[in-house]
N, C-alpha and C positions, 0 to 999 in steps of 0.2 A: 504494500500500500504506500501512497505516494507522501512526502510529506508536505505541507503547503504555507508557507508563510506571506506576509503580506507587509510591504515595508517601502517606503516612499520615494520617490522621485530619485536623482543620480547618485547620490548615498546610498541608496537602497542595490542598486544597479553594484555598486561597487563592493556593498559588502556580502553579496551574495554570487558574484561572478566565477570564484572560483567552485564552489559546488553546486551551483544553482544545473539542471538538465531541461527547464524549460522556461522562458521568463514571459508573463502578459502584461503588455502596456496596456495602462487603461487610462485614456485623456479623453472624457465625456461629450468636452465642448473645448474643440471641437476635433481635434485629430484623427481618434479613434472612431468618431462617427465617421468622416468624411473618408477614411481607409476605408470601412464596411459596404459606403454608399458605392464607391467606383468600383471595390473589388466584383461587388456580386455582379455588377454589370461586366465586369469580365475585364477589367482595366487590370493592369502592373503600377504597384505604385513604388517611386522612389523616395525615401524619406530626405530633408535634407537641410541641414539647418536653418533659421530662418536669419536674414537682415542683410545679405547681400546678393541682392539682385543679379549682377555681372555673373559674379561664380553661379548665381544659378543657372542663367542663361548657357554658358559653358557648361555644364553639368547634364542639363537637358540633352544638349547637342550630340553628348559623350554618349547619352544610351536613347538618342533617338523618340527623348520623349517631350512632353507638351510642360513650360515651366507655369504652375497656374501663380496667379497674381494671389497681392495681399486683399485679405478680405474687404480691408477699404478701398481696392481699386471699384468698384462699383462697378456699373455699365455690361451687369451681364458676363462678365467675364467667367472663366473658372476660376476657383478660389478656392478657400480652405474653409469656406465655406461649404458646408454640404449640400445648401440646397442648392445652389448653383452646379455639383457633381452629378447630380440625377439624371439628366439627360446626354450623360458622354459616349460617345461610340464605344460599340464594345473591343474589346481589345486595344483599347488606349493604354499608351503610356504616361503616366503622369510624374513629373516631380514636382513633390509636395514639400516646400518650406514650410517650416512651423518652428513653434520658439521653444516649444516640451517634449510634445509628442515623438517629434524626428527625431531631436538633439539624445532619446532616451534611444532608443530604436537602432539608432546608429551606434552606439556605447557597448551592447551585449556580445561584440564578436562573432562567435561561432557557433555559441549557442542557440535553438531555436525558440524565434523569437514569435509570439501572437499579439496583434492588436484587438484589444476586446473594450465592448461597450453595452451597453442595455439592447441597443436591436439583437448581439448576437448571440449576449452571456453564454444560454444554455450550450450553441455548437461546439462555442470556446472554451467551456469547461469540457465538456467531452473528448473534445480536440486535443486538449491537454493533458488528461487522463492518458489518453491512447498515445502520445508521445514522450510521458515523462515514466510508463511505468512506476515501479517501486523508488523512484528517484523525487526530488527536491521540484517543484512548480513556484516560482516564483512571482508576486504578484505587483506590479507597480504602479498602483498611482501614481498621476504625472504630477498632479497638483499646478500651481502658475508659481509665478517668480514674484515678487514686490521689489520696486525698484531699484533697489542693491545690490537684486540680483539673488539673494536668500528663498528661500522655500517657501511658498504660501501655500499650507494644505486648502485642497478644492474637498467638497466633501461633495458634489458630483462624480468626483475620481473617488473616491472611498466609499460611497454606494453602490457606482457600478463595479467596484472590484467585490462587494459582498454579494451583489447578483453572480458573477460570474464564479464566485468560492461557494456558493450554494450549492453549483453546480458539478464541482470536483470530488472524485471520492477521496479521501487522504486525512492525511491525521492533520489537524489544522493548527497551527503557531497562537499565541495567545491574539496577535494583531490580528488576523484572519480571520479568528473566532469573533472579535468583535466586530469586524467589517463585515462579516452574513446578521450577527443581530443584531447592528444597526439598519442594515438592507431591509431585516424581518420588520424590524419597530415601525420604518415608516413607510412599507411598498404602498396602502393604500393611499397615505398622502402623498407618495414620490412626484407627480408632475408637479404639484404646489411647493414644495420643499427643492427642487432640480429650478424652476423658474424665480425662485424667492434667494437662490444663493448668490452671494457675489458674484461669480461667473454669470447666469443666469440674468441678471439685472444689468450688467456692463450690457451683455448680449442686447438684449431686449431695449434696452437703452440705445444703443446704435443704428437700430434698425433690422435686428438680425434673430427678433423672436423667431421666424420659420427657423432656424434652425435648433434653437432652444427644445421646440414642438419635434422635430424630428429626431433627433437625440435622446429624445422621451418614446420612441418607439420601443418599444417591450420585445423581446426574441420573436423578433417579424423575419430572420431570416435565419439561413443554416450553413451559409457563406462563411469562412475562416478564414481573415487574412496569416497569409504565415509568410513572415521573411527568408526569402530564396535568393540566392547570389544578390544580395543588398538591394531588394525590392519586396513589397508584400505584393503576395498571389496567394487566388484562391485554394487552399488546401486540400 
């Protein structure tokens, strides 16, 4: 039986890398939704730090794929925004800047790595089952930054890592344990509690409730992003 801890952002990343056999990023809003949306349409996504444009640009070109814009580029573009990902051809290639979600993603090495979120918990924990065997499943909230650059737990990332630890058979770490009973405490308030959190309210404040709403989609799909030669594909 597997074991299963649950421990936060690039710290977490670091102190589990030497034993860890399976790692899930979990970045609610919006990383890990916007992986879920393009993979199941059949997209390759490349994760890839966020804040310099140029090297993305290069970067794209390197594997042939589409560099999507920042969420405040507006105008329809692709973005890191999800709901602008819905309608992408299938079999795109995307790189995806982000300032959590990638920057964690790109960090795990060699390890196999799942992006997991509320649309897909249940797959993802299965998924994970089935690749970590009797081994270590590591679980990461991405949580955001505050402007120093320090850790600001998201407790979006800490809900949907207790959807997704629900879902795994394994002997659960203390932090893990908590993260499925806090998931239990409030799934029937969960859209009110995900749209009332900091994240949620920045969102919604911007203009970018649709994606809020989508992100609050509950295991709508069976889709597994899993990182292959430094891209998420479908599993």
């Amino acid at each position: 039986m597997a074991k299963v801890v649950c421990e936060w952002g690039m710290s977490g990343i670091e102190a589990w890398k030497a034993s860890a056999d399976v790692f899930i990023i979990v970045d609610v809003l919006s990383f890990s939704t916007a992986v879920s949306v393009s993979v199941e349409r059949g997209a390759t996504v490349f994760p890839f730090p966020y804040g310099d444009a140029t090297a993305a640009a290069v970067e794209a070109a390197r594997h042939g794929a589409i560099a999507v814009s920042p969420r405040s580029a507006g105008g329809g573009q692709l973005s890191l925004s999800p709901v602008s990902l819905k309608q992408i051809e299938p079999e795109s290639r995307l790189l995806l800047p982000s300032p959590n979600g990638s920057r964690l993603s790109l960090n795990t090495g060699s390890i196999p790595t799942i992006s997991g979120c509320l649309r897909n918990a249940r797959a993802v924990g299965d998924a994970a089952n089935r690749l970590a065997g009797d081994g270590t499943i590591v679980v990461i909230p991405a949580g955001e930054r505050w402007p120093d650059q320090t850790l600001r737990p998201a407790i979006e990332d800490w809900l949907g890592a207790g959807a997704i630890i629900e879902a795994l058979d394994g002997i659960l770490g203390a932090e893990a344990d908590l993260a499925v009973e806090a998931y239990k405490a409030v799934k029937s308030r969960l859209p009110y509690i995900i749209r009332e959190s900091r994240s949620g309210r920045e969102l919604s404040n911007w203009g970018y409730a649709e994606d809020v709403e989508l992100a609050l989609e509950i295991g709508v799909t069976d889709v597994v992003p899993l990182m292959r030669d430094g891209a998420y594909q479908s599993a």
